[in-house]
Backbone as JSON, one array per atom type, in Angstrom:
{
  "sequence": "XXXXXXXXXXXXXXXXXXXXXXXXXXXXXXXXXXXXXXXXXXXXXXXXXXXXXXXXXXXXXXXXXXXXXXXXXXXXXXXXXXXXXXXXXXXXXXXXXXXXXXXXXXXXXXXXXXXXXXXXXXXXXXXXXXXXXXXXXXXXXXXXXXXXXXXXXXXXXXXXXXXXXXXXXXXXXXXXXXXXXXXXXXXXXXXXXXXXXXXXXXXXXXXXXXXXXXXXXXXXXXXXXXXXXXXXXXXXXXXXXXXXXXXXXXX",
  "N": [[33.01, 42.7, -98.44], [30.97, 43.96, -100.66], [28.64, 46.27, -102.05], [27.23, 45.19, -103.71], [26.96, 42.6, -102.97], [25.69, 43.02, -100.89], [23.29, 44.08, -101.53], [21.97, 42.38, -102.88], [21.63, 40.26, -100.31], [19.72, 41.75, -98.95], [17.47, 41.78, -101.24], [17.09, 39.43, -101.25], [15.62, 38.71, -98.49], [14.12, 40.87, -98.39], [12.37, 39.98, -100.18], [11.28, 37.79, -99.16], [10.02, 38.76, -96.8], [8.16, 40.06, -97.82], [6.96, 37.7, -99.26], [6.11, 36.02, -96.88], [4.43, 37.91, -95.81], [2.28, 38.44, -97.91], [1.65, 35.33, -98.82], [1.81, 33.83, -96.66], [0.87, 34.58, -93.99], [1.07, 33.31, -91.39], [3.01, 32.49, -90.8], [5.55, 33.9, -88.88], [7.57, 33.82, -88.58], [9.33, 34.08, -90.98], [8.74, 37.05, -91.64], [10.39, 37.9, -89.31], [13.13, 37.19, -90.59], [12.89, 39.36, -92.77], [13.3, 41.8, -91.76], [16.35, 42.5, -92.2], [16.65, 43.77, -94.57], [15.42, 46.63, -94.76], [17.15, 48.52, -93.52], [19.46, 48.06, -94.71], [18.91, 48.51, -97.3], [18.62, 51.77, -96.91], [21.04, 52.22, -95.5], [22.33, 51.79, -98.0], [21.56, 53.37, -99.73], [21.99, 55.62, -98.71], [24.73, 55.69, -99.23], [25.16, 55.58, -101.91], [24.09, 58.66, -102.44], [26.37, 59.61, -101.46], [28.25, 59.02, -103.32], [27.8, 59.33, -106.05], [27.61, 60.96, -109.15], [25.78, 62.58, -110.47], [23.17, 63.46, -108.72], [20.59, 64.28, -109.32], [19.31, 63.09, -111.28], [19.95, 60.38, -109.9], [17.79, 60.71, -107.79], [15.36, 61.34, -109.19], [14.82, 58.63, -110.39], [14.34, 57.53, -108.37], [11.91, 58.74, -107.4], [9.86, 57.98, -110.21], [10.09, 54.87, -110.13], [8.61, 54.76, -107.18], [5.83, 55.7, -108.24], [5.55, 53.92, -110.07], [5.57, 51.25, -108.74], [3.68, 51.4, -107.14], [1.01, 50.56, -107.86], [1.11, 47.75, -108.26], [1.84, 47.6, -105.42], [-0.3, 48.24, -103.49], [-1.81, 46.17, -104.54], [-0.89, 43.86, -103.6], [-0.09, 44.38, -100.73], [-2.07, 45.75, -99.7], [-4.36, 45.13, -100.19], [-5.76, 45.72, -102.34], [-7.24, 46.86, -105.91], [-5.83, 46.32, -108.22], [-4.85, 48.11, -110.56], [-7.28, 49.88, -111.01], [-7.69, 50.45, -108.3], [-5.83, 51.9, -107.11], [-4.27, 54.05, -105.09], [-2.4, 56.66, -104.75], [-1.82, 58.16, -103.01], [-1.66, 57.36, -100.11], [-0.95, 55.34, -98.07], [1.91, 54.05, -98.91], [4.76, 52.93, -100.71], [7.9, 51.74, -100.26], [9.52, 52.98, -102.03], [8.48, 55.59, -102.0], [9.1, 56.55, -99.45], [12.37, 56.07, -99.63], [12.66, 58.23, -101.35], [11.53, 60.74, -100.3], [13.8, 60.56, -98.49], [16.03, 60.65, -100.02], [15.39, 63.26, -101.26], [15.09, 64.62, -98.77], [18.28, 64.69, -98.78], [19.04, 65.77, -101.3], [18.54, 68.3, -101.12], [19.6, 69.12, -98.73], [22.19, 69.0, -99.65], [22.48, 70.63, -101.82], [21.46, 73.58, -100.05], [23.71, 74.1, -98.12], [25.42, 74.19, -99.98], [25.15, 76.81, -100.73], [24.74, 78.35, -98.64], [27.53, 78.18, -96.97], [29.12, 79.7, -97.31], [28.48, 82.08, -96.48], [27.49, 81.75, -93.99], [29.27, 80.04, -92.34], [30.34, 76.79, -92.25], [29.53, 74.98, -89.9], [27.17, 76.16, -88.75], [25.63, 76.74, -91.96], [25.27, 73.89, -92.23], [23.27, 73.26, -90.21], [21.15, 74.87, -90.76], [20.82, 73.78, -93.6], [19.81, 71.36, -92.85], [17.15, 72.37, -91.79], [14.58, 71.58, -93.64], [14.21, 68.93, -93.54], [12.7, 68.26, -91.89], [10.0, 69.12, -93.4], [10.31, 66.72, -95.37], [10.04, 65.06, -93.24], [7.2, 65.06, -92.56], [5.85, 64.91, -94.91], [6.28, 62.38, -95.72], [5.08, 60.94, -93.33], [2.3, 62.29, -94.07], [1.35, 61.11, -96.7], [1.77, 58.13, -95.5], [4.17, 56.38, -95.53], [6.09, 53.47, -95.7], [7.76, 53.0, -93.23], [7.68, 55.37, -92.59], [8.25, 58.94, -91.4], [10.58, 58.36, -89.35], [11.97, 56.48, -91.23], [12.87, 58.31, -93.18], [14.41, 59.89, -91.79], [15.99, 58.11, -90.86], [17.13, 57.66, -93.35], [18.78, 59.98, -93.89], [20.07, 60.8, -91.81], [22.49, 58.65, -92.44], [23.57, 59.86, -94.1], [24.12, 62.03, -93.78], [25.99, 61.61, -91.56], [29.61, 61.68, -90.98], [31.64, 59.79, -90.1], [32.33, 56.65, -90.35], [32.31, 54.93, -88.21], [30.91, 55.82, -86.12], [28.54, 56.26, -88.07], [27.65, 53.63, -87.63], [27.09, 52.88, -85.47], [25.07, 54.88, -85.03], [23.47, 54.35, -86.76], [22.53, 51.28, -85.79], [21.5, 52.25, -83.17], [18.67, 53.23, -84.52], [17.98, 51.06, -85.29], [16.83, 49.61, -83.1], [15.14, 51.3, -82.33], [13.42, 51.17, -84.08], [12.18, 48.87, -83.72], [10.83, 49.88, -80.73], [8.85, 49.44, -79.51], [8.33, 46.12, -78.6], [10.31, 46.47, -76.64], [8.89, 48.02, -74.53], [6.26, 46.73, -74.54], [7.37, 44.68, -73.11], [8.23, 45.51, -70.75], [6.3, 46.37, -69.94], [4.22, 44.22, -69.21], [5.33, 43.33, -66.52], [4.22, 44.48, -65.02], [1.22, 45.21, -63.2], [-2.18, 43.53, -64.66], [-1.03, 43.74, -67.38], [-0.35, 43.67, -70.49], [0.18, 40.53, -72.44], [3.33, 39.04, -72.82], [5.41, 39.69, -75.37], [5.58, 37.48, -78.06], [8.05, 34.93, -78.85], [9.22, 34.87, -81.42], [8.5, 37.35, -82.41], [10.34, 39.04, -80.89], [12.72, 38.3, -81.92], [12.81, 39.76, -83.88], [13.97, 41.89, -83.01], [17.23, 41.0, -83.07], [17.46, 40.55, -85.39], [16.69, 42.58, -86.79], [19.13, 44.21, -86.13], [21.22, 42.21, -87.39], [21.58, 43.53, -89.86], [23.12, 45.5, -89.26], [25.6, 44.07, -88.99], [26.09, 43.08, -91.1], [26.55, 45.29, -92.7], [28.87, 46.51, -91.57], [30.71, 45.21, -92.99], [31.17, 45.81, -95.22], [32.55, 46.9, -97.72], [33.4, 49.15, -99.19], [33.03, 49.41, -102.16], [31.43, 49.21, -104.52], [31.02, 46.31, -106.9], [29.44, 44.13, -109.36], [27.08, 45.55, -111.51], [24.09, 45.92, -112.57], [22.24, 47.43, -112.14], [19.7, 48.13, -112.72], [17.98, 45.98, -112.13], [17.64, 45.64, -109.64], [15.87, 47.71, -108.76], [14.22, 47.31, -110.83], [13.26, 44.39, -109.82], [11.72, 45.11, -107.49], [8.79, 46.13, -107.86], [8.17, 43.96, -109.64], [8.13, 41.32, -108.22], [6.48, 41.86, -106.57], [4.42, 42.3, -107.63], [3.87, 39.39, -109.23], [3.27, 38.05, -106.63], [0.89, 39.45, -106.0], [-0.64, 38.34, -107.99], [-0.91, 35.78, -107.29], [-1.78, 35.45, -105.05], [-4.55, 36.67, -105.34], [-6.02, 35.1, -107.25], [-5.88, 32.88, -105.44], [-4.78, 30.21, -104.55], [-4.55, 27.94, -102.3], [-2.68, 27.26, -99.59]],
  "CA": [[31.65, 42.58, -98.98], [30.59, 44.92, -102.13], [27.5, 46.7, -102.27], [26.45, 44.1, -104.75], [26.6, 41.5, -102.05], [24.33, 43.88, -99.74], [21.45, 44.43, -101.96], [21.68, 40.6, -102.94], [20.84, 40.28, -98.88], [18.6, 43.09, -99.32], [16.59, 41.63, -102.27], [16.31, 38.11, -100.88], [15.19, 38.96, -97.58], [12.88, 41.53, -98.96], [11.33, 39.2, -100.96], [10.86, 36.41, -98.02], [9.47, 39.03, -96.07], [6.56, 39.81, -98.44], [5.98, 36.13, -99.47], [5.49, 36.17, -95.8], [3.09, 39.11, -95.6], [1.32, 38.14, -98.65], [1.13, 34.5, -98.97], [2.28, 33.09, -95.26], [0.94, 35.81, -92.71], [0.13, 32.27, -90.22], [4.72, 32.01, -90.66], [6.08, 35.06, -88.37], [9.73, 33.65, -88.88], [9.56, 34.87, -92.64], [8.92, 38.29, -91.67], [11.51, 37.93, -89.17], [14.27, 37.33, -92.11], [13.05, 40.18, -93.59], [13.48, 42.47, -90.8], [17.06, 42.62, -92.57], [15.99, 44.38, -95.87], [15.33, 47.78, -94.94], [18.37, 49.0, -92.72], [20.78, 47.49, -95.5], [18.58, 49.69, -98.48], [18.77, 52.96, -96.25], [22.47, 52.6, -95.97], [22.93, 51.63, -99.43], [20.85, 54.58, -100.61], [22.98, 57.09, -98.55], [26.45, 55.66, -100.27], [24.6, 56.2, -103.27], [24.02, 60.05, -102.58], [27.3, 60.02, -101.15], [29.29, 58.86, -104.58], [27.26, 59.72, -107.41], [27.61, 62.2, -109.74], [23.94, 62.99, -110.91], [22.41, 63.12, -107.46], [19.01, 64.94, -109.44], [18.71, 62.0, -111.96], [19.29, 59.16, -109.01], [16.57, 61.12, -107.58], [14.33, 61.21, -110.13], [14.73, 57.48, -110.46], [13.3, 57.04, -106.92], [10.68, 59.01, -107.9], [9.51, 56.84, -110.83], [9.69, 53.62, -109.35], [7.78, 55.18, -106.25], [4.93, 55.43, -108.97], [5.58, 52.27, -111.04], [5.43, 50.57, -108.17], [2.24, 51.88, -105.97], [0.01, 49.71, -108.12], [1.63, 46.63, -107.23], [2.29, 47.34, -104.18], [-1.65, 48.14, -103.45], [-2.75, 45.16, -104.9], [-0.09, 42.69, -102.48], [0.42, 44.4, -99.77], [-2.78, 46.71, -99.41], [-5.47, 44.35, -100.56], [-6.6, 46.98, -103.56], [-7.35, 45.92, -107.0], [-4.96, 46.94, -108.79], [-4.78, 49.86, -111.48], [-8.73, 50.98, -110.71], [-8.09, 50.97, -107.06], [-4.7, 52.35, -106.59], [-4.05, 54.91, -104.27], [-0.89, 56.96, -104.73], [-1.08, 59.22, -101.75], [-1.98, 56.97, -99.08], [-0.16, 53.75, -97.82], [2.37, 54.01, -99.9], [5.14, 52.01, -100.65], [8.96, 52.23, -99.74], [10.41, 53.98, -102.81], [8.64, 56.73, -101.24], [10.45, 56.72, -98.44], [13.57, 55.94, -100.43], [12.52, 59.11, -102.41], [11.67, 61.34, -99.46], [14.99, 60.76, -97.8], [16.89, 61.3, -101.04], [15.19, 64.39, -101.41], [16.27, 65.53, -98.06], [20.4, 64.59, -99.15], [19.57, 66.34, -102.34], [18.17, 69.77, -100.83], [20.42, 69.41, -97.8], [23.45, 69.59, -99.98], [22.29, 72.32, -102.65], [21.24, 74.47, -99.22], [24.11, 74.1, -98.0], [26.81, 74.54, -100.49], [24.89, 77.81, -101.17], [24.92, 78.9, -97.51], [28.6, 78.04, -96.46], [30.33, 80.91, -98.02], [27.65, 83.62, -95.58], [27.13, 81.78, -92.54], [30.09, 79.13, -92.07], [30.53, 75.53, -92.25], [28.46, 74.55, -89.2], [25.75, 76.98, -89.43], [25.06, 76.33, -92.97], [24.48, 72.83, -92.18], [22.2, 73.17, -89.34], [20.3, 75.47, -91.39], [20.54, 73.3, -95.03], [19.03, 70.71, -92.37], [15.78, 72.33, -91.55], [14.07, 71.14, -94.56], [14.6, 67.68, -93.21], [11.12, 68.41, -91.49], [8.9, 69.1, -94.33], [10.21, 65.94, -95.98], [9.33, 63.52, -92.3], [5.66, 65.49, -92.52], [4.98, 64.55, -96.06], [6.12, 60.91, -95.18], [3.69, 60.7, -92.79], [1.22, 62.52, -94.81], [1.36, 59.8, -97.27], [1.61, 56.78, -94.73], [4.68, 56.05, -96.35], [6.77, 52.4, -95.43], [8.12, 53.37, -92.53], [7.09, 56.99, -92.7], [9.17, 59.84, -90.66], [11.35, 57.51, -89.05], [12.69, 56.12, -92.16], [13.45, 59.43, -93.98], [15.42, 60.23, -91.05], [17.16, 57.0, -90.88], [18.44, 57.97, -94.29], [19.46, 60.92, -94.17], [21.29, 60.13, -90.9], [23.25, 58.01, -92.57], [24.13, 60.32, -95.05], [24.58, 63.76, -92.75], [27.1, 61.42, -90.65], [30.83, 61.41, -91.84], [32.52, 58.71, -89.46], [31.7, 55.32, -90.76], [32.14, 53.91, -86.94], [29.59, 56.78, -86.03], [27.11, 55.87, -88.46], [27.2, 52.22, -87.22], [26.14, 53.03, -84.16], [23.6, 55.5, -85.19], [22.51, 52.56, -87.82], [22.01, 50.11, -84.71], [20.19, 52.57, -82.7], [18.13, 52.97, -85.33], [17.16, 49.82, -85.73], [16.47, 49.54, -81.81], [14.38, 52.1, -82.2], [12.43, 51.0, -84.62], [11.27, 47.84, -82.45], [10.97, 49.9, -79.31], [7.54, 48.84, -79.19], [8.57, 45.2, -78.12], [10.69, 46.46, -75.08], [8.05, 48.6, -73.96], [5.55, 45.8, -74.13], [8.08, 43.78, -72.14], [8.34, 46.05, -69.59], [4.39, 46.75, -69.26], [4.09, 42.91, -69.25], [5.92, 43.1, -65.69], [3.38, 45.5, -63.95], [-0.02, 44.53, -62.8], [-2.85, 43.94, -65.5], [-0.81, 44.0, -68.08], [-0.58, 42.68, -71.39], [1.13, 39.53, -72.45], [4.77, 39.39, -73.19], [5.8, 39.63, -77.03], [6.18, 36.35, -79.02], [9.57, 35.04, -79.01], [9.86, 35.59, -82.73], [8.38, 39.19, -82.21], [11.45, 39.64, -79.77], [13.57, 38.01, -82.47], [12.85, 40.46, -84.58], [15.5, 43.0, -82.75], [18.36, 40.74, -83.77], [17.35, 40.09, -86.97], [17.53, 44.03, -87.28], [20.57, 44.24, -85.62], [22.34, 41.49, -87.85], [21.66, 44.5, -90.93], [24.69, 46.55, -89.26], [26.85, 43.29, -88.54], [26.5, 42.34, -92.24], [27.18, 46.37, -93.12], [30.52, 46.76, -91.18], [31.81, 44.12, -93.66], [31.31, 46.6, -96.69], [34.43, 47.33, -98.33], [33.02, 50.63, -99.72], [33.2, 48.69, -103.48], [30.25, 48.54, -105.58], [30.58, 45.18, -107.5], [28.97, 44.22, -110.36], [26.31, 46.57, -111.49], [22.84, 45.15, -112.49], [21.16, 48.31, -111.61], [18.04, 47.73, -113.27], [17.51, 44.32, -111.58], [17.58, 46.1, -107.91], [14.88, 48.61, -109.09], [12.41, 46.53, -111.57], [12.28, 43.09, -108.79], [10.25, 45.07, -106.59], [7.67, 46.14, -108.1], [7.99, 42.85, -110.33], [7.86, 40.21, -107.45], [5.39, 41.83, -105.85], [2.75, 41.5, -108.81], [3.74, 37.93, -108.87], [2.54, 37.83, -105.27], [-0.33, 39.59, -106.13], [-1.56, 37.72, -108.88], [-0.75, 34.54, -107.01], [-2.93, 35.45, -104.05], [-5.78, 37.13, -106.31], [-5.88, 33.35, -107.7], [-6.51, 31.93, -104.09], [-4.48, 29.57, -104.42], [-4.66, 27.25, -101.26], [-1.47, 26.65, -99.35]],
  "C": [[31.31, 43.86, -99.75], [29.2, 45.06, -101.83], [26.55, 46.06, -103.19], [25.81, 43.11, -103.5], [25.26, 41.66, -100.96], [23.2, 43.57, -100.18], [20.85, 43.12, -102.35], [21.16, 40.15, -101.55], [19.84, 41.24, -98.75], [17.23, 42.48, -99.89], [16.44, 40.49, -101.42], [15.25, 38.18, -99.69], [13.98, 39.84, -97.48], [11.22, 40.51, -99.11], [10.47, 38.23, -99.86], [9.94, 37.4, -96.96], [8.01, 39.46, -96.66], [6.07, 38.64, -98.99], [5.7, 35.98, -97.75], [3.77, 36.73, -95.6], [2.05, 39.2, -96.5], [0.81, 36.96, -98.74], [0.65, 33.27, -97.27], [1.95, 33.86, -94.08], [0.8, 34.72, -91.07], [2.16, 32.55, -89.74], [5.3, 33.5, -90.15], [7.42, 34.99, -88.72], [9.82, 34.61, -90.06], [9.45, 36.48, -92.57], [9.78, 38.79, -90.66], [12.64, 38.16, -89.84], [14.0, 39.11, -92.5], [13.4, 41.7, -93.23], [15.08, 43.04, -91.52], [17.49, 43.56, -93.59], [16.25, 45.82, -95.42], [16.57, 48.42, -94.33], [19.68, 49.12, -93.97], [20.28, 48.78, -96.75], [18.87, 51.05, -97.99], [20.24, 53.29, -96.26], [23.3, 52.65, -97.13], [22.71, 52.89, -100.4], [22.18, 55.96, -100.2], [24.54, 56.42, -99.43], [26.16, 55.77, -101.42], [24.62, 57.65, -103.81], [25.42, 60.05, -102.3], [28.61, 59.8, -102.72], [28.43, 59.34, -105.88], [27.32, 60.78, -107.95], [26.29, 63.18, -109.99], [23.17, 62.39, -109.8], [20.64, 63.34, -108.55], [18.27, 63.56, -110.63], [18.66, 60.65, -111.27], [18.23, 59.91, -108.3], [15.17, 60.63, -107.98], [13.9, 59.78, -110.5], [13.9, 56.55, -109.31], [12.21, 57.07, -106.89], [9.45, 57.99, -108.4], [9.14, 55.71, -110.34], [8.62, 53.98, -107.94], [6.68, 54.64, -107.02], [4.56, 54.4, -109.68], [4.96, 51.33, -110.03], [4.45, 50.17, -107.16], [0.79, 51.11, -106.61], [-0.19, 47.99, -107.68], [1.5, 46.13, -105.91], [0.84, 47.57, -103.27], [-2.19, 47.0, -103.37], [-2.26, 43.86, -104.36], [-0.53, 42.99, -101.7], [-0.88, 44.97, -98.89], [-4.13, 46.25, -99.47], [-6.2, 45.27, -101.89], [-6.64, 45.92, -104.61], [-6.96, 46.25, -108.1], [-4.83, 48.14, -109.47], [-5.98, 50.7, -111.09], [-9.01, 50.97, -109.31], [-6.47, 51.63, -106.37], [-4.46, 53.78, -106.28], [-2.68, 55.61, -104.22], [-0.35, 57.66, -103.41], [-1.6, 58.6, -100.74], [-1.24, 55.5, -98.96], [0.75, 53.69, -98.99], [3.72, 53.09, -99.8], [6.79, 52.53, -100.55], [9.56, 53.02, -100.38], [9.67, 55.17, -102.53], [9.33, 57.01, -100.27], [11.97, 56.86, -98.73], [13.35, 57.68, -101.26], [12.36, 60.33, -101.92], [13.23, 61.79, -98.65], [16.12, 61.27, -99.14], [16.78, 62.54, -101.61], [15.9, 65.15, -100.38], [17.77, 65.42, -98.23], [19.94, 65.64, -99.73], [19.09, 67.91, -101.93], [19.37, 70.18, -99.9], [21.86, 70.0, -98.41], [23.28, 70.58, -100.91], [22.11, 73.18, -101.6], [22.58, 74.78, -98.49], [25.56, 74.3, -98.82], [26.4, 76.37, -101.21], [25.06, 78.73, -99.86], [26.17, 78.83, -96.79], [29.28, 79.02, -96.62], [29.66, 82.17, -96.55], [27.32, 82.96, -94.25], [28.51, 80.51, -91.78], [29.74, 77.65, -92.28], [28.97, 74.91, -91.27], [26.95, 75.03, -89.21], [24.71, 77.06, -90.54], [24.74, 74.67, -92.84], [23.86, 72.28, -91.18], [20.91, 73.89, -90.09], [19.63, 74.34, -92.44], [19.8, 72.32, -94.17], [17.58, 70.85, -92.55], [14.73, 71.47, -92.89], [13.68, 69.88, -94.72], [13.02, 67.53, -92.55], [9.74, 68.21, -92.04], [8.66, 67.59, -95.02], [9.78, 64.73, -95.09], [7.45, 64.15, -92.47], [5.07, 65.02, -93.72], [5.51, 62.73, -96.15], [5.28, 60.42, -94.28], [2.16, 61.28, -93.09], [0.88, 61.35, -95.87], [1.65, 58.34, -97.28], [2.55, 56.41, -95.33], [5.26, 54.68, -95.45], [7.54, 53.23, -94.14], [8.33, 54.75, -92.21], [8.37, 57.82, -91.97], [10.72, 59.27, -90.59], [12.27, 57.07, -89.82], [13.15, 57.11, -93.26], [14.75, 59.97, -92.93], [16.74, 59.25, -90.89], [18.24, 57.54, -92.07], [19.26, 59.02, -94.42], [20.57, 61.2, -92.95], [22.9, 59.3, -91.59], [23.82, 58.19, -93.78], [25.08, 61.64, -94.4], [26.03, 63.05, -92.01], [28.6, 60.94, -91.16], [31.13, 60.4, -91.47], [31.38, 57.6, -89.4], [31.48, 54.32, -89.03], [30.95, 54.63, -86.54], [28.33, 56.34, -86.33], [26.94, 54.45, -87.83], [26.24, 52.33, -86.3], [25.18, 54.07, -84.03], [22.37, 54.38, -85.88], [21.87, 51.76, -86.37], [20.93, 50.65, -83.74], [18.7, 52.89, -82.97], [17.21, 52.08, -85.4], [16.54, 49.32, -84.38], [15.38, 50.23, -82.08], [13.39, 51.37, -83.29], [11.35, 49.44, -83.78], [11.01, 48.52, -80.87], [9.51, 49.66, -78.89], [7.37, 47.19, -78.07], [9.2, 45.63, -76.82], [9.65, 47.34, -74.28], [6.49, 47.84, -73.58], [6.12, 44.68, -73.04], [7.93, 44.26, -70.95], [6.84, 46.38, -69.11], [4.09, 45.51, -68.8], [4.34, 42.88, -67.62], [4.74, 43.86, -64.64], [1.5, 44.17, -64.14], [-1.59, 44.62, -64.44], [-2.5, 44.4, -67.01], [-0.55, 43.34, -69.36], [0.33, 41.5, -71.81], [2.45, 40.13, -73.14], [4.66, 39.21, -74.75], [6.28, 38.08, -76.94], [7.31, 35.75, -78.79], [9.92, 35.3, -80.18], [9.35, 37.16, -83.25], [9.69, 39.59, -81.44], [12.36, 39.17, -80.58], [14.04, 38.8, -83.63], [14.22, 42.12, -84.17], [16.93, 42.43, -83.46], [18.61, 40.44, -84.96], [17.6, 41.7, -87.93], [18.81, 44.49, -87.64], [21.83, 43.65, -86.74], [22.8, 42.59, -89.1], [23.2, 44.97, -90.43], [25.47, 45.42, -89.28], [27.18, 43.11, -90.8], [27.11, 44.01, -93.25], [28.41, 46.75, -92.74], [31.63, 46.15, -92.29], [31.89, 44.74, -94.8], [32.62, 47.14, -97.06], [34.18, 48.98, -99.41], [33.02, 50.49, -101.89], [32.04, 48.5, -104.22], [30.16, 47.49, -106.13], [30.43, 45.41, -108.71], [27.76, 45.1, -110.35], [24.61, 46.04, -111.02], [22.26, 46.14, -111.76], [19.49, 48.38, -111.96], [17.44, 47.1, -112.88], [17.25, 44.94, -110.05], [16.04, 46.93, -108.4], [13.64, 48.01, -109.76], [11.98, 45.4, -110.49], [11.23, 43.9, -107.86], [8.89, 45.5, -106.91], [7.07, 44.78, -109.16], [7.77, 41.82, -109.16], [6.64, 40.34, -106.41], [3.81, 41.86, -106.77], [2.84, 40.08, -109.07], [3.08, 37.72, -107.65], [1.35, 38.17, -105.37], [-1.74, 38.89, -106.73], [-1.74, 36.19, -108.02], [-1.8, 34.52, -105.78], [-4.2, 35.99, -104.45], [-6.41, 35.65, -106.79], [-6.59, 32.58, -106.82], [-5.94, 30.66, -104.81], [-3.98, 29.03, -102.95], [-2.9, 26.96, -100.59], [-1.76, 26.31, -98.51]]
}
């Protein structure tokens, strides 16, 4: 499976999970599916930093779209009204996060290939780390898509050499990000306590989970390209959504 094939599971699942969250919020399944989406972009992003030549211009590309896309993504996801109510530094939308974590790769490895020569190997990249801090604080300064959490995810899964490694950092990961559900499970059991999760709230772990099964199968191969098409659908399908629920149209 090619990194083409990924973001093609990526994009669909994406998408199903905001026609969910925008048009279908009554249909939990659909944002189930989509549960799939982000785990698969996070790892795709770090093999991105990890092969590319021009880390500072895929950067800068994150950037951009961050901004392109915060009007959009306001006026779906956020209830705003579009261009004269869009908010850039608050609730913001994943290519921040995507843009945060690629910042920490791209500092981590300039700090580090500057510090290896005077403090060693290991040392310099506990150090080139710290910086990794500032960038989860300004993710949660700007409410970003999975804020902290998801800057760390990526850069996890960039910092870690051994591909079996990252798996199983990937999976805990993705545990972690539902640990809300087992912790409602387990309160559920005591006296006075609140009801058990959903079954498709609890389905939502394996729907995480399936992200790493369908990443093991990566053949480390890029594919066909179509880089433009990964980057313009989201802020393009989500102004379709917008406009389409602005409309009130009845389903």
């Amino acid at each position: 499976m090619t990194a083409f094939h990924l973001k093609i599971i990526a994009l669909a699942t994406m998408i199903i999970d905001h026609v969910g969250a925008v048009l279908f919020p009554q249909y939990l399944v659909l944002r189930v599916i989509g549960r799939l989406a982000f785990p698969i972009y996070v790892y795709l992003l770090a093999e991105g930093f990890r092969h590319t030549k021009k880390p500072g211009r895929f950067l800068m590309r994150l950037g951009l779209f961050a901004l392109v896309s915060q009007p959009a993504f306001d006026w779906a996801i956020r209830g705003g009204r579009f261009l004269w109510d869009t908010d850039f530094f608050n609730n913001t939308n994943i290519f921040y996060t995507l843009f945060l974590g690629g910042a920490a790769i791209y500092v981590f490895d300039f700090a580090r290939g500057k510090l290896t020569d005077s403090m060693g190997k290991v040392a310099a990249n506990v150090a080139a780390a710290v910086p990794l801090v500032a960038f989860m604080w300004l993710a949660e300064v700007l409410s970003t898509d999975y804020g902290a959490y998801g800057v760390v995810f990526i850069f996890a899964m960039y910092a870690i050499n051994s591909r079996k490694f990252r798996l199983v950092v990937m999976a805990l990961a993705c545990l972690w990000q539902h640990r809300w559900i087992v912790e409602r499970t387990i309160a559920a059991l005591g006296e006075y306590a609140p009801p058990l999760p959903t079954t498709l709230h609890m389905m939502m772990i394996p729907a995480t989970l399936a992200a790493v099964v369908l990443v093991a199968f990566y053949n480390g191969k890029r594919g066909p390209g179509f880089k433009w098409l990964f980057y313009w659908s989201y802020p393009v399908h989500l102004m379709v959504l917008a406009i389409v629920d602005y409309f009130g149209v009845n389903w």
